[in-house]
N, C-alpha and C positions, 0 to 999 in steps of 0.2 A: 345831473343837473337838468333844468327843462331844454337849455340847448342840444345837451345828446338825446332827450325823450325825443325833439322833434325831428332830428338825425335818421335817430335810430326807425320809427315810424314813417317815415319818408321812403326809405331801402328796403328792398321786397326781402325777404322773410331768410333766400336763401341767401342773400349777405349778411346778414345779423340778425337770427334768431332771437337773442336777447338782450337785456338791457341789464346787467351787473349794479344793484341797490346796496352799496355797505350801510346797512342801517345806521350805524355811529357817526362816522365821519359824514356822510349827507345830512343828517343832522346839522353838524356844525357849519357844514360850507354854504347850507341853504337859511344859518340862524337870521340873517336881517334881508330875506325874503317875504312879503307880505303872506304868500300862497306858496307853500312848500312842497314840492312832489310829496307825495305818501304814498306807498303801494298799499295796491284794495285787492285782497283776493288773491296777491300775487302778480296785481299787474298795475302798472304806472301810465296813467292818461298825459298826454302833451297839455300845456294850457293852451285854452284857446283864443286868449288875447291878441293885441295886434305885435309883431314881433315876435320875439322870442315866450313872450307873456308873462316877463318876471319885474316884479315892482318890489322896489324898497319898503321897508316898514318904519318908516319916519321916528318913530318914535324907538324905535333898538339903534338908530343908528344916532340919537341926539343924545340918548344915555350915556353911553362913556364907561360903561361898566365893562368887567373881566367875563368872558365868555367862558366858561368852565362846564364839563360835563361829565 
C-alpha cells in the first residue's frame, strides 16, 4: 500500500531492504484508489502528495458494482 511505500523508504536500507508487491491482491486492495502503486522496473515510488498521497476514485466508489478479478 502507499503507507508501507512511505515506511518502508523512510528506514535506511539495512532495516528493510525491501518492499513485498503481490501483484494480485495489491490490485484488489488498491481497486478504488485514484493513483495505484505500480512497480516500474521493479521498484515502487511513494506518492508524493500531502499525506499518505492516496485519494479515492469517486467514481468506483458510487458504483456499487462486484469487484471481481
Amino acid at each position: 500500500t502507499p503507507a508501507t511505500a512511505h515506511l518502508i523508504a523512510a528506514w535506511p536500507e539495512t532495516t528493510c531492504p525491501l518492499l513485498e508487491y503481490l501483484v494480485k491482491w495489491n490490485e484488489i486492495h488498491q481497486f478504488f484508489l485514484a493513483n495505484p502503486l505500480k512497480p516500474i522496473n521493479g521498484y515502487v515510488t511513494p506518492p508524493s502528495g500531502p499525506g499518505m498521497g492516496m485519494d479515492l476514485d469517486e467514481g468506483k466508489v458510487e458504483s456499487r458494482r462486484e469487484v471481481t478479478f
